[in-house]
Each structure stands twice: as C-alpha cells, then as structure tokens.
C-alpha positions as a Markdown table, in Angstrom:
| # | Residue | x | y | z |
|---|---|---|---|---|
| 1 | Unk | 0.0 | 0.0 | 0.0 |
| 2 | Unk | 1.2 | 3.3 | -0.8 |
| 3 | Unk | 2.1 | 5.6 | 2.6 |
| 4 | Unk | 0.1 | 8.0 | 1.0 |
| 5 | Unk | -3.4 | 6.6 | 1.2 |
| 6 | Unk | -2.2 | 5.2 | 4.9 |
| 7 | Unk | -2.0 | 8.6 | 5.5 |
| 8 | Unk | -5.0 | 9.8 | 4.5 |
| 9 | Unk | -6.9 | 6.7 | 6.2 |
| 10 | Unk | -5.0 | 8.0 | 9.9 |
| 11 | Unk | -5.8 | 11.2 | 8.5 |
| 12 | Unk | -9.5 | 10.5 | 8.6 |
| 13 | Unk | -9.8 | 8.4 | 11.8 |
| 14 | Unk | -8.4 | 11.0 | 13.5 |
| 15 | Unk | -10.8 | 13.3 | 12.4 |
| 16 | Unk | -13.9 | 11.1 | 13.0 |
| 17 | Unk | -12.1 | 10.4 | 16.5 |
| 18 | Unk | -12.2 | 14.2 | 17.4 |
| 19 | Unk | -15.6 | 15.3 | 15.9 |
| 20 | Unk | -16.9 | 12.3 | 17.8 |
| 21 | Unk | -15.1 | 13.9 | 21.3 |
| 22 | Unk | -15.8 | 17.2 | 20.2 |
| 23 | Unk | -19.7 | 15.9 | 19.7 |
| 24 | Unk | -19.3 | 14.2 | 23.2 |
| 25 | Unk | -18.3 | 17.8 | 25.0 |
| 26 | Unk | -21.0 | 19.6 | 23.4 |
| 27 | Unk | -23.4 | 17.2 | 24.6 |
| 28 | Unk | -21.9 | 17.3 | 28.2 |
| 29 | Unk | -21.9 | 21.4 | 28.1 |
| 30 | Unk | -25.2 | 21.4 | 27.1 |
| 31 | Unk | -26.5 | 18.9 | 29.7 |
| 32 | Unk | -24.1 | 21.0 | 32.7 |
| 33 | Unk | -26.2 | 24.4 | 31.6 |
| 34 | Unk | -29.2 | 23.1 | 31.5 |
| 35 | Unk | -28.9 | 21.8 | 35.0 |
| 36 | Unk | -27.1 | 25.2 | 36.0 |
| 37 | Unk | -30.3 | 27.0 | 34.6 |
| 38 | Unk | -32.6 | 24.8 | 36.2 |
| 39 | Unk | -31.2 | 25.4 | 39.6 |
C-alpha cells in the first residue's frame, strides 16, 4: 500500500475520533447548563 493513502486513512480516523469527542463535549456542556439554569 502506498504511505500515501495510509496517511489519508490515519488522516481520517483521527478526524472522526475528534468530531466524535468534540460531539461528546458539546453534549456534556449542554446537559451541565441546562442543570445550571434549572437550579
């Protein structure tokens, strides 16, 4: 296999890796105001 498509497969785990943490945070953040705004 050529490094170049390994690359671009790392490439785009990592990506799918950090919008799924980044999706993760939000959903925490949203969850932590609401309960702030509740209170």
């Amino acid at each position: 296999m050529p490094s170049g498509f390994v690359f671009v497969q790392s490439l785009f785990f990592l990506t799918a890796l950090n919008v799924r943490v980044a999706f993760v945070c939000f959903t925490v953040l949203i969850r932590y105001f609401a309960v702030v705004y509740s209170l």
